[in-house]
N, C-alpha and C positions, 0 to 999 in steps of 0.2 A: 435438446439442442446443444451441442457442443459447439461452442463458440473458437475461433483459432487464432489465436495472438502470439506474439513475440514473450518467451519464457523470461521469464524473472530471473538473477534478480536486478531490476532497474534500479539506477541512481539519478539525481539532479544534479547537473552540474553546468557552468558555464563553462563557453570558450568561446574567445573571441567577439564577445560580445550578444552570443545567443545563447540561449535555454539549452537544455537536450534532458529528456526526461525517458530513460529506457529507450526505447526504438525511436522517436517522436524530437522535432525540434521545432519550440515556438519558438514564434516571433508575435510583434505585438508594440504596443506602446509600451513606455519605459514609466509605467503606472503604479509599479509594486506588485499587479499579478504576475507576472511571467515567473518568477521565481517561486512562488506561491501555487499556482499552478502546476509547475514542473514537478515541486516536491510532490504534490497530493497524485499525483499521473504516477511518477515511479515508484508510490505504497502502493499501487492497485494490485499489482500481485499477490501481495500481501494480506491486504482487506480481503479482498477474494479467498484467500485460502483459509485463512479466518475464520468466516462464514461458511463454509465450506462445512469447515472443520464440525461449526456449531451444528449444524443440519444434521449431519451426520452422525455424530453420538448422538442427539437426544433422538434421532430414531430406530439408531440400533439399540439404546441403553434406556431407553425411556423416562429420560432424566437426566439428573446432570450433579458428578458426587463433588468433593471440595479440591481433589487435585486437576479434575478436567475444570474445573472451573477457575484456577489459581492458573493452570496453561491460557487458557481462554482471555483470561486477563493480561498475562506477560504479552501474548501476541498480538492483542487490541493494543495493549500500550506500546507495544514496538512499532505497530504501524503509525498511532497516531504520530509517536517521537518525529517518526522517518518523515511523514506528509506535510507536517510543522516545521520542520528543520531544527530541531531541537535538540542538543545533545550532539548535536551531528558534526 
């Protein structure tokens, strides 16, 4: 199943008072998720392609050697950076 969404790459950002996370704008109580939220919604392309990624070689390559896996790490840590708002 090929799912169809709005392409990356999304960011979090305010304006005027509301969220916007890639295509998406929450609203909500003024609780500390909306921001939190927004960020981890605009890594999803990200996480996704990721994953993707992972799948992928270890069924072409049946395994996984030390530079796919030093990529595999930079791009986990990118996302997580991005969905954390860290760094950012």
């Amino acid at each position: 199943m090929n799912a169809k969404y709005t392409p990356g790459l999304w960011q979090a950002r305010e304006h005027e008072g509301f969220w916007y996370a890639g295509p998406a704008v929450l609203e909500g109580s003024d609780d500390g998720c909306i921001e939190a939220d927004a960020r981890l919604i605009a890594a999803a392309p990200e996480l996704l392609e990721a994953a993707k990624f992972v799948i992928l070689y270890a069924r072409v390559h049946g395994g996984l050697n030390a530079t796919v896996k030093q990529l595999m790490f930079d791009k986990a840590q990118a996302a997580i950076v991005k969905a954390e708002g860290k760094g950012a």
